[in-house]
C-alpha positions as CSV (number, residue, x, y, z in Angstrom):
1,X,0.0,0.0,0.0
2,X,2.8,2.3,1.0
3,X,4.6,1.9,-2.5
4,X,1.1,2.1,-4.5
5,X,0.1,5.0,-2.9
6,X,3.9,6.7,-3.4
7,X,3.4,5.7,-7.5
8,X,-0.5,7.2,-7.6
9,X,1.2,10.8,-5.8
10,X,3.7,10.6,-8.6
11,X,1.7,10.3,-11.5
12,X,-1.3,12.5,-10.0
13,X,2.0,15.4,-10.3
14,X,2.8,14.4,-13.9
15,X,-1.1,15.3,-14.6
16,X,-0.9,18.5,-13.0
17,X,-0.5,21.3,-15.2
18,X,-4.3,23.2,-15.5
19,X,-3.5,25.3,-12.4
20,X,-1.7,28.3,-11.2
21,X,-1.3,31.0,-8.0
22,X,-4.6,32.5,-7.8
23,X,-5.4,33.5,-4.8
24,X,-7.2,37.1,-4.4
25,X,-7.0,37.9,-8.1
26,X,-10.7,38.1,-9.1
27,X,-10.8,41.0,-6.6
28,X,-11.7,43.6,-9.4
29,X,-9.7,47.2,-9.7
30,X,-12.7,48.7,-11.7
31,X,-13.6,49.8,-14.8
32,X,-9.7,51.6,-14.9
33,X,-7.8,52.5,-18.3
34,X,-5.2,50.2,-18.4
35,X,-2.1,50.2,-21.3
36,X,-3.1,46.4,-22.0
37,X,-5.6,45.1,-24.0
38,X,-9.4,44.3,-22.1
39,X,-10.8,40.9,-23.0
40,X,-14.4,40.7,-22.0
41,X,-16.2,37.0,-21.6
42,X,-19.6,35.6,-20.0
43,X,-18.9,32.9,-17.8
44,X,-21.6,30.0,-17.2
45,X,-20.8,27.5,-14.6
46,X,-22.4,24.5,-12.3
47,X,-19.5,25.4,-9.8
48,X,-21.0,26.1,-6.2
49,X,-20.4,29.6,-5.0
50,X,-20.9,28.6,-1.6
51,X,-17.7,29.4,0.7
52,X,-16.3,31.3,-2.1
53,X,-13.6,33.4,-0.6
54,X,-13.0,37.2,-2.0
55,X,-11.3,37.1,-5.1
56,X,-12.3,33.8,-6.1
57,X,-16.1,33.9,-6.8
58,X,-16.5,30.0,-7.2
59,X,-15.3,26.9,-5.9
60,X,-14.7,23.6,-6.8
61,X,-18.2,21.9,-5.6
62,X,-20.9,21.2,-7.2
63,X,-24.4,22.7,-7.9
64,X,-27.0,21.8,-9.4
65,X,-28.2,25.0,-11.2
66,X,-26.0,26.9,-13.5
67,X,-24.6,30.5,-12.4
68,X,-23.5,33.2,-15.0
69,X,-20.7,35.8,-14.3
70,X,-19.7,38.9,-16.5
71,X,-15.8,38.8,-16.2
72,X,-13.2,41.4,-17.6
73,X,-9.5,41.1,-17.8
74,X,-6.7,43.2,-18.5
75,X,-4.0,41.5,-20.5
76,X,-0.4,43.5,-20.1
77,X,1.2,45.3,-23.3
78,X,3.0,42.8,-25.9
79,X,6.2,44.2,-25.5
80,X,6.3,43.0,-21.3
81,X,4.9,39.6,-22.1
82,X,5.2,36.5,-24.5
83,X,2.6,34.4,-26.4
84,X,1.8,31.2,-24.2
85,X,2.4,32.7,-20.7
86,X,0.2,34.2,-18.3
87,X,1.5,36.7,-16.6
88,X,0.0,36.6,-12.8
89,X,0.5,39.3,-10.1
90,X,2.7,38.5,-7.2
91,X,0.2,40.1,-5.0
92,X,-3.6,40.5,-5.8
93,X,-4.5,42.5,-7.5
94,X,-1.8,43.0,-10.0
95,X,0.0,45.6,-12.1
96,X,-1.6,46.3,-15.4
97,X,1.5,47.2,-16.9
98,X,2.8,44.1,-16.1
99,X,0.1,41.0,-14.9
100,X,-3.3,40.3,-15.7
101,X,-5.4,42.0,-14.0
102,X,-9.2,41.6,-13.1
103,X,-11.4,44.8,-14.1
104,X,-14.5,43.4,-13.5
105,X,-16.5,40.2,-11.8
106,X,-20.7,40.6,-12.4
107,X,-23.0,38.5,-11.0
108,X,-26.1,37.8,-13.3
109,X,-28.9,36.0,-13.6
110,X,-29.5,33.6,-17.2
111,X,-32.1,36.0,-18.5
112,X,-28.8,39.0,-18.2
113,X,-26.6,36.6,-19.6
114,X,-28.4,35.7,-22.6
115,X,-29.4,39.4,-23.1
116,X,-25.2,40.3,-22.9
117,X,-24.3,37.1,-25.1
118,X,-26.9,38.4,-27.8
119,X,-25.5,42.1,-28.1
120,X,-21.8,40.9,-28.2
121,X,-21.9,38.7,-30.6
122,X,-23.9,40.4,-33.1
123,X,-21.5,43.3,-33.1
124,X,-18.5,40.3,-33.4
125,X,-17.4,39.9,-37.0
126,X,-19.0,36.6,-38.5
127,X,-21.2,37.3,-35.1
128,X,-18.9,34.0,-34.2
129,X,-18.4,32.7,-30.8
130,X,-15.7,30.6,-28.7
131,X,-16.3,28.0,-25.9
132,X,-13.6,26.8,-24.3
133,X,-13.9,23.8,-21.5
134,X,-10.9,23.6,-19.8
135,X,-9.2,20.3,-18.1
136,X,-8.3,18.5,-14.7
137,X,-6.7,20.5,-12.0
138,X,-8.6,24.2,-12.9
139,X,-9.7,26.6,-10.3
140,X,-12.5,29.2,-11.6
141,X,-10.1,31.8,-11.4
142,X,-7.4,29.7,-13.2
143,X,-9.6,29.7,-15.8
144,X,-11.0,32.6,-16.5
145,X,-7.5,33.8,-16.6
146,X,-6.6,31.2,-19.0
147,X,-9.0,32.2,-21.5
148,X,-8.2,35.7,-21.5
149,X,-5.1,34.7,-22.8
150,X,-6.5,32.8,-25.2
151,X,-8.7,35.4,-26.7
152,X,-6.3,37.7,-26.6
153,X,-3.1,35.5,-28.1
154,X,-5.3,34.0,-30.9
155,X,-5.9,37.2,-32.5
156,X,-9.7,35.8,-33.6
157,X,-12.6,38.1,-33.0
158,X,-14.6,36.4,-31.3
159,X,-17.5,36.4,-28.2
160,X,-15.4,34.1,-25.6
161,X,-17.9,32.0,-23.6
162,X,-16.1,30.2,-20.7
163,X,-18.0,27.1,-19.9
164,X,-16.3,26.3,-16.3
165,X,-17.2,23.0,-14.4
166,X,-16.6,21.7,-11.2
167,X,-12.7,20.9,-10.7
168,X,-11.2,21.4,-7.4
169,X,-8.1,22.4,-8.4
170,X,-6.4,19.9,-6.3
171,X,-3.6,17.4,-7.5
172,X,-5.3,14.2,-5.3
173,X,-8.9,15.0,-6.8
174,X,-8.6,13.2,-9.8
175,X,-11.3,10.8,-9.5
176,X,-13.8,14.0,-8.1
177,X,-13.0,16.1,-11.2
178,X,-13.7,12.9,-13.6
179,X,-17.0,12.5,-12.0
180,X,-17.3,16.2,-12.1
181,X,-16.9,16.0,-16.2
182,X,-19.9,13.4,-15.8
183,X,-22.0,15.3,-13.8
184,X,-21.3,18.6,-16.0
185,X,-22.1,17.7,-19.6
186,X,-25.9,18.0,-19.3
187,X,-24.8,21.6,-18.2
188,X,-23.1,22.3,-21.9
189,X,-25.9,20.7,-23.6
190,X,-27.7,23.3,-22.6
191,X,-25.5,26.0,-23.0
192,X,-24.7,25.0,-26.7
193,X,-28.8,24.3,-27.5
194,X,-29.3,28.2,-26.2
195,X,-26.3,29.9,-27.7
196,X,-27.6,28.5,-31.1
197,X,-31.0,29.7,-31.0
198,X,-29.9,33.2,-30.4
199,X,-30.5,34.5,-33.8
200,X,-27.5,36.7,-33.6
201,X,-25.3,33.8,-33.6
202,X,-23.7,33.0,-36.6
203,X,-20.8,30.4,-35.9
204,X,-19.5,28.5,-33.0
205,X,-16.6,26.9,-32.0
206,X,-15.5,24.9,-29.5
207,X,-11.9,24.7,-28.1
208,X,-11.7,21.4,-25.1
209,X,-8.9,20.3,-23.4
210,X,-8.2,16.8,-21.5
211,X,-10.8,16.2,-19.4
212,X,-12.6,18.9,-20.8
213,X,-13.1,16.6,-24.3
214,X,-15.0,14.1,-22.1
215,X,-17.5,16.8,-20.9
216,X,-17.5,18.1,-24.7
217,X,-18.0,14.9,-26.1
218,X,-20.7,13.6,-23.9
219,X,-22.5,16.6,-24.3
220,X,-22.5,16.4,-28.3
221,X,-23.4,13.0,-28.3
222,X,-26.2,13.5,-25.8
223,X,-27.4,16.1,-28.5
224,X,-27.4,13.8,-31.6
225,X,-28.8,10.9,-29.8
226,X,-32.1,13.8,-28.7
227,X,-32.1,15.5,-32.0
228,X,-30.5,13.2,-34.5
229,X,-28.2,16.0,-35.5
230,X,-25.9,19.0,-34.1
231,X,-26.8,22.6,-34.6
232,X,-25.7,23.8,-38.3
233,X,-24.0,27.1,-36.2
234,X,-21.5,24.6,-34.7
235,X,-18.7,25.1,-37.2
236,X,-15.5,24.0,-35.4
237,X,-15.0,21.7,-32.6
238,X,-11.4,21.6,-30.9
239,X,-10.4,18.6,-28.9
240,X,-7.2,19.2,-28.1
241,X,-4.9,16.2,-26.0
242,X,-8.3,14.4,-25.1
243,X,-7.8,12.4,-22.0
244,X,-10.3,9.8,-22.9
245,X,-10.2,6.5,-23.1
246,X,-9.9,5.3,-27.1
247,X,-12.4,2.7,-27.0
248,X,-14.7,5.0,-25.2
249,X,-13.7,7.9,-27.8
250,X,-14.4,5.6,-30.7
251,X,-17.8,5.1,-29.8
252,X,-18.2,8.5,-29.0
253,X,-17.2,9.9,-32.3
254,X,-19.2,7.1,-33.7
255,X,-22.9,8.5,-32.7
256,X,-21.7,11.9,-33.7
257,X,-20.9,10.7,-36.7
258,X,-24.7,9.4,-37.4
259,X,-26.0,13.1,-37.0
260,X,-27.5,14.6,-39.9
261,X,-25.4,18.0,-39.4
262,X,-21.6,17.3,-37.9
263,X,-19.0,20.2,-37.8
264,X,-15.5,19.3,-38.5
265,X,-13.9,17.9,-35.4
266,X,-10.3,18.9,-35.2
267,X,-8.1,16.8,-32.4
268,X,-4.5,17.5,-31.4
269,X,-2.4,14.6,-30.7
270,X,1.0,14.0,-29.1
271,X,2.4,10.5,-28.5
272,X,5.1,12.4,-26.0
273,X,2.5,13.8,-23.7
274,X,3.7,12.5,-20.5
275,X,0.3,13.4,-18.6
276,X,-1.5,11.0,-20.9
277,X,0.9,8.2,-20.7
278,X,0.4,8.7,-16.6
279,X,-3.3,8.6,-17.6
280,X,-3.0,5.1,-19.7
281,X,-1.9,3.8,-16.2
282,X,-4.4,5.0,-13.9
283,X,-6.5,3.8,-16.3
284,X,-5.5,-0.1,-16.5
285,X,-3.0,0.8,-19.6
286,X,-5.8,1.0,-22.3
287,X,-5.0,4.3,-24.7
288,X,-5.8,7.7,-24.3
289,X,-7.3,9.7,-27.6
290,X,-4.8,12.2,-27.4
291,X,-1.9,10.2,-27.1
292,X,-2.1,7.5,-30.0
293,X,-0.3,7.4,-33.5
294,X,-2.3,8.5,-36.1
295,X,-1.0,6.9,-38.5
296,X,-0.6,3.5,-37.3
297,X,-3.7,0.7,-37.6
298,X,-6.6,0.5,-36.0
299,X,-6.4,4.1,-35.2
300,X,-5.9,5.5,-39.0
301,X,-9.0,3.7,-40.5
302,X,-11.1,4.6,-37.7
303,X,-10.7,8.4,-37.5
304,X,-10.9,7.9,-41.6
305,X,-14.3,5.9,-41.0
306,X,-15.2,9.1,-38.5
307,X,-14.2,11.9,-40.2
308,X,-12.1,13.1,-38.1
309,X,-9.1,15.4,-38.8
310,X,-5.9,14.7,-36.7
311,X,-2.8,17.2,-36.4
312,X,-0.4,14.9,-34.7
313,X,2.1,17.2,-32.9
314,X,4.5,14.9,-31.6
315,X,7.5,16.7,-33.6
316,X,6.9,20.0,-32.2
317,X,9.3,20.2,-29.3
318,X,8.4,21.5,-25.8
319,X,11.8,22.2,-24.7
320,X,11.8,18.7,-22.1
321,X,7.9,19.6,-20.5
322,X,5.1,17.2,-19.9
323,X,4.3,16.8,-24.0
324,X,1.0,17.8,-22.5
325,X,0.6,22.1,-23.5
326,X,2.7,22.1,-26.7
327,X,0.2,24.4,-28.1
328,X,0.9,26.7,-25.1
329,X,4.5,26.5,-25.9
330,X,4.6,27.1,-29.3
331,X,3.4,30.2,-30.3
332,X,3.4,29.6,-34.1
333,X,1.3,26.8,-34.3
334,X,-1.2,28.9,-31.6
335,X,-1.2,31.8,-33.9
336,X,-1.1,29.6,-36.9
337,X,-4.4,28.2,-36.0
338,X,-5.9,31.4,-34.7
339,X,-6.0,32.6,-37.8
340,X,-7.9,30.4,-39.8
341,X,-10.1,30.5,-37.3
342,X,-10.4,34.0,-38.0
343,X,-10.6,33.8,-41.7
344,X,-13.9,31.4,-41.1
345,X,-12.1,28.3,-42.0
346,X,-12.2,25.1,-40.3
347,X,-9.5,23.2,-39.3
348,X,-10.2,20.7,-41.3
349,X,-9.7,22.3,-44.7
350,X,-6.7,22.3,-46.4
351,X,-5.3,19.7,-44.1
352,X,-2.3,19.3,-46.0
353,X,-1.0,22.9,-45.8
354,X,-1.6,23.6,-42.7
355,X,0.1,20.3,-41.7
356,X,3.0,21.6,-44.0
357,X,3.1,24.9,-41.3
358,X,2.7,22.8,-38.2
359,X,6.1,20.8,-39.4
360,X,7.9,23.4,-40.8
361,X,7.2,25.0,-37.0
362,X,8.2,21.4,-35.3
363,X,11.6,21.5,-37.8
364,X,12.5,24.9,-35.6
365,X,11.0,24.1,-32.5
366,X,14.0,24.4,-30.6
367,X,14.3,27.9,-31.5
368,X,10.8,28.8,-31.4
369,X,9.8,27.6,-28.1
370,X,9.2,30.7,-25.6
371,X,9.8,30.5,-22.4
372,X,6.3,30.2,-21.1
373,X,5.3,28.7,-17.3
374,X,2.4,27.4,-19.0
375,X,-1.1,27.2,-18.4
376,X,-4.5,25.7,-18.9
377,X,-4.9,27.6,-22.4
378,X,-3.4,29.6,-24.6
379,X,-4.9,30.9,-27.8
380,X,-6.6,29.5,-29.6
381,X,-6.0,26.2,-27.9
382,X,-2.8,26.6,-25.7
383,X,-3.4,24.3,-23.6
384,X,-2.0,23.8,-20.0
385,X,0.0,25.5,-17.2
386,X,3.0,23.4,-16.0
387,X,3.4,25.5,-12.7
388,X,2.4,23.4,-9.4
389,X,-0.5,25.0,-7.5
390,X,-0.6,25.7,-3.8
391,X,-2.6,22.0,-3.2
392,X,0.7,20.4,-3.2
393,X,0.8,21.5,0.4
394,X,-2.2,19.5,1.0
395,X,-0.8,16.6,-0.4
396,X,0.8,16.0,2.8
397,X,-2.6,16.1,4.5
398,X,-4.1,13.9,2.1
399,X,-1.3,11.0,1.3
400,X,-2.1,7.7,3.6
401,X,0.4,5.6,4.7
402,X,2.9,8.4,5.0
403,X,3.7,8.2,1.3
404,X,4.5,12.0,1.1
405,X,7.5,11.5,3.4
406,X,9.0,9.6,0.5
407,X,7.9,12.4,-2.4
408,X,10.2,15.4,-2.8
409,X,9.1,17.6,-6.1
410,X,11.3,19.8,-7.2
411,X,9.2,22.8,-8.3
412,X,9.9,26.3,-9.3
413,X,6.5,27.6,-7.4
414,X,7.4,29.5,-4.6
415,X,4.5,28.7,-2.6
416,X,5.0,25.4,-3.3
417,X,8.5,25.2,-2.0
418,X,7.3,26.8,1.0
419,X,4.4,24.8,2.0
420,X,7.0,21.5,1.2
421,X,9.7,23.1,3.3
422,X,7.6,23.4,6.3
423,X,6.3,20.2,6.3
424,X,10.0,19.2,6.3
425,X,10.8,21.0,9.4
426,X,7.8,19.6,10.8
């Protein structure tokens, strides 16, 4: 028990990488000039607000009616900052000049939400709007920070809608968020079914990441099994390193696939991504979606048989990280994709030259990969943040058998190293 519960600490801190320091910085500074840019989003969420400190709005329990925020972010000047990284204050609340910054945190009801979400997008080129479902390991306020950066780095015009679900943010909660992905998909159902009756809509995409695929997928498949087909707005889906089992995935794709109206579905694969291989354990060794070979058997005739377009990324360096964020690390291929999303193109045409780009970026990916921390997402489908959040000091707490006293993680989180070097003098 000792040594199993050692190995499931280990690999629970090779999945780790959707989180950040967070605390205090929803506290808004108000509608301020700043010298950055302000990236505006609507928030819907099943996340309980219910011992929410200040600053963070929502936490990582369950509830089971959806709440709606109206969030505003500063992102700090180009010239301080570098595609792929968030920039987060040392202290809440932040220096515009320099950090992200929160201008803004509204409380509304769904009636206000739908009203704000139907003014915005009509006056948004294409009237297009972005979802983004985020992965294991996200605090609310990781994520809302996470998609300003993806808004803002993808250069698309777009209405960003953040669909948030309950993730405790914690490196043990694993198993809690996965059944939190469950719970949450009936949620995004019904976010996607309204979003497309809003006559001012005219495209959507969909950008998902890890876990987030499984809420994504479940969701659309819930919707073609109802309707017999997806909503003819729903132009691009995303699923970017899916953490899903393949067998399960196959399936999944298949009842899409039977729908009467399908968008292109775009996934991003790496067979390097160390969190998925950790993932293919915890999960009694059987593939993850995100982490297979395109190109080999059974897996190319199957996503032939499904339609479904795969960029296979393992060639793009991420200067020795998890595999896991390479779209966070690269800013090319982020910007790349950005804008065809921007021209109105989905991912899926003109495979081959965009494929062409993607490898002439891996060819240099030594000397294009920024420096970046990392983070959950970065535009338009930057994907996860490699720094190690404050839970790590609850490890400790939540290890049996004393297994933490044999863990030492070297991290570069300075909270981290504090919380680890007081348990040590403990």
């Amino acid at each position: 028990m000792f040594i199993r519960s050692a190995s499931i600490f280990l690999s629970l801190l090779c999945l780790a990488g959707c989180g950040g320091t967070s605390d205090g910085m929803l506290i808004p500074i108000g509608e301020v000039a700043t010298p950055g840019r302000r990236i505006d989003m609507l928030v819907a969420t099943i996340r309980s607000s219910d011992g929410a400190q200040p600053g963070q709005m929502f936490t990582g329990e369950r509830n089971g009616e959806l709440a709606f925020a109206d969030i505003a972010v500063s992102v700090p000047p180009d010239s301080v900052r570098q595609i792929g990284e968030v920039q987060w204050p040392k202290t809440a609340p932040g220096n515009p000049a320099t950090d992200f910054v929160t201008l803004k945190t509204d409380r509304i009801n769904a009636q206000e939400a739908m009203a704000r979400f139907h003014k915005r997008v009509a006056a948004t080129p294409k009237r297009r709007a972005l979802v983004f479902v985020h992965g294991y390991n996200t605090r609310f306020e990781d994520a809302v920070y996470r998609f300003a950066q993806i808004v803002h780095d993808s250069e698309a015009p777009v209405t960003g809608v953040l669909y948030t679900w309950p993730s405790r943010g914690k490196l043990l909660a694993y198993t809690y968020d996965r059944e939190s992905a469950n719970y949450s998909r009936d949620a995004l159902e019904k976010i996607l079914q309204a979003m497309a009756k809003d006559p001012s809509v005219g495209e959507i995409a969909i950008l998902a990441h890890s876990m987030g695929n499984w809420v994504t997928l479940e969701a659309l498949r819930q919707m073609v099994i109802r309707d017999k087909t997806l909503p003819r707005k729903l132009q691009n889906v995303m699923l970017a390193a899916p953490d899903v089992d393949i067998d399960v995935f196959r399936q999944q794709l298949a009842s899409i696939d039977a729908a009467t109206y399908k968008p292109p579905i775009t996934m991003f694969v790496s067979q390097d991504d160390k969190a998925l291989a950790v993932s293919n354990k915890l999960w009694g060794g059987t593939a993850r979606a995100g982490a297979v070979d395109p190109k080999l058997e059974p897996y190319k005739t199957q996503f032939a048989k499904a339609h479904l377009n795969v960029i296979d990324l393992t060639d793009v360096h991420d200067g020795g990280r998890s595999g896991h964020g390479k779209f966070a690390e690269s800013p090319e291929v982020v910007q790349m994709i950005g804008r065809r999303l921007a021209s109105g193109q989905s991912l899926g045409e003109n495979r081959s030259g965009l494929g062409d780009q993607i490898s002439g970026v891996a060819m240099g990916a030594a000397g294009i990969v920024g420096s970046a921390a990392g983070f959950v997402a970065s535009a338009p489908i930057a994907i996860v943040d490699k720094s190690t959040r404050d839970s790590l000091g609850d490890r400790m707490e939540e290890m049996s058998n004393g297994a933490s006293d044999l863990v030492r993680l070297p991290t570069s989180n300075p909270r981290a190293r504090k919380a680890e070097h007081a348990h040590e003098a403990e």
